[in-house]
C-alpha positions in Angstrom: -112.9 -195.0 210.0 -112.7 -198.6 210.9 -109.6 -200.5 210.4 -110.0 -204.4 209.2 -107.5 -207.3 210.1 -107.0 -210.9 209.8 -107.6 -213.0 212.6 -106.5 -216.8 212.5 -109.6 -218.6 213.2 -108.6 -222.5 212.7 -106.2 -225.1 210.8 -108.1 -226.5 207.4 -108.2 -230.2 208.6 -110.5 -228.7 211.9 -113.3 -228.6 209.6 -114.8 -231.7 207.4 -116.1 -230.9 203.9 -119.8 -230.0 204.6 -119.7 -228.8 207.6 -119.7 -226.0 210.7 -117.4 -225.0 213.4 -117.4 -222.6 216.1 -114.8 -219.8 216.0 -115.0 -217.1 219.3 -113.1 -214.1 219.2 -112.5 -211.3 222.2 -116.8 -210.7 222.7 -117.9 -212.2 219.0 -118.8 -215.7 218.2 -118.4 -216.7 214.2 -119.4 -220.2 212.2 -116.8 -221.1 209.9 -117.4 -223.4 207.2 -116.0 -225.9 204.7 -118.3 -226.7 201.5 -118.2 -229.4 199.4 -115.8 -228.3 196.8 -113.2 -227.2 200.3 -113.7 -223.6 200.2 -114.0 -221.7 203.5 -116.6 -219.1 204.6 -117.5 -217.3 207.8 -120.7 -215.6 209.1 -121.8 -214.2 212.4 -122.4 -217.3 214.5 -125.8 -216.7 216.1 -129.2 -217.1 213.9 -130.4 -213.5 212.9 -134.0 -215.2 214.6 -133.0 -216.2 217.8 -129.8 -216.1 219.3 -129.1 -220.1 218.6 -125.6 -221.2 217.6 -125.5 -222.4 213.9 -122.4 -224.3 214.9 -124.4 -226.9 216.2 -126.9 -226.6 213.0 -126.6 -228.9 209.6 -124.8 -227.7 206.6 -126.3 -229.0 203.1 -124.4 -227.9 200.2 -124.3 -224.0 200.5 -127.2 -223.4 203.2 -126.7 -223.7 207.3 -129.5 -225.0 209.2 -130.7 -223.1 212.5 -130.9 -226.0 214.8 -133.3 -225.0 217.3 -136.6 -223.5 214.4 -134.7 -225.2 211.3 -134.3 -221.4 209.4 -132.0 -221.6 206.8 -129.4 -219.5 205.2 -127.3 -219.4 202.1 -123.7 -219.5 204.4 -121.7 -218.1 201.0 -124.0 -214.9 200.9 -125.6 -214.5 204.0 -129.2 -214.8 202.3 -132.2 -216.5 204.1 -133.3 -219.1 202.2 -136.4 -220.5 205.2 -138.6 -218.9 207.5 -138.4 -218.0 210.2 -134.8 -217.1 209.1 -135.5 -213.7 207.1 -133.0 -210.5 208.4 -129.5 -211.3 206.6 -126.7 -213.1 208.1 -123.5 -211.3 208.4 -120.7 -212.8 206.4 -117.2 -212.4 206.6 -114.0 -212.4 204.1 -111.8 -215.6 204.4 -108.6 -216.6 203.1 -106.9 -219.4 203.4 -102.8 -219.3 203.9 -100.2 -222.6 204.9 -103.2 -224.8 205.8 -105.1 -222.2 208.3 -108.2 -220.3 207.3 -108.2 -216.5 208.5 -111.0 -214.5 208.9 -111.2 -210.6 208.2 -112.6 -208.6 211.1 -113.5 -204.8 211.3 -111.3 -203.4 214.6 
């Protein structure tokens, strides 16, 4: 059976409300994001379409834009939300502790 940990993936003040960063970890690439309201949430970081960071895409209110076909995707549930995005986005438990936002991983 799988095992879970934490992993530190940045400080709050790394990430402006609204928006997206790039977190890389061993072999996996995550987006880690900030809404509106300053709550943090993680998904996989590639577009279930094509492989197309959604780091670089544009975050408005809950949904991540692909950058490179404009899908979209609810970033709080994983859900696509515009074609061609349609296979679920992976997303990930987050807490944040002493101003850094941890991410919880499967080992």
């Amino acid at each position: 059976m799988p095992t879970q940990e934490w992993i530190e993936a940045c400080e709050t003040e790394d990430i402006d409300a609204e928006d997206v960063i790039r977190f890389d970890f061993g072999n996996r690439t995550f987006a880690i994001y900030r809404s509106e309201k300053s709550e943090f949430f993680a998904t996989d970081g590639f577009c279930t379409h094509e492989k197309i960071h959604l780091a670089d895409g544009l975050v408005m209110g809950d949904v991540i834009e692909c950058p490179k076909h404009n899908g979209r995707f609810n970033y709080m549930t994983g859900e696509p939300k515009k074609k061609p995005a349609c296979k679920l986005l992976t997303t990930y438990p987050v807490k944040v502790e002493n101003g850094k936002v941890w991410i919880k991983l499967e080992a």
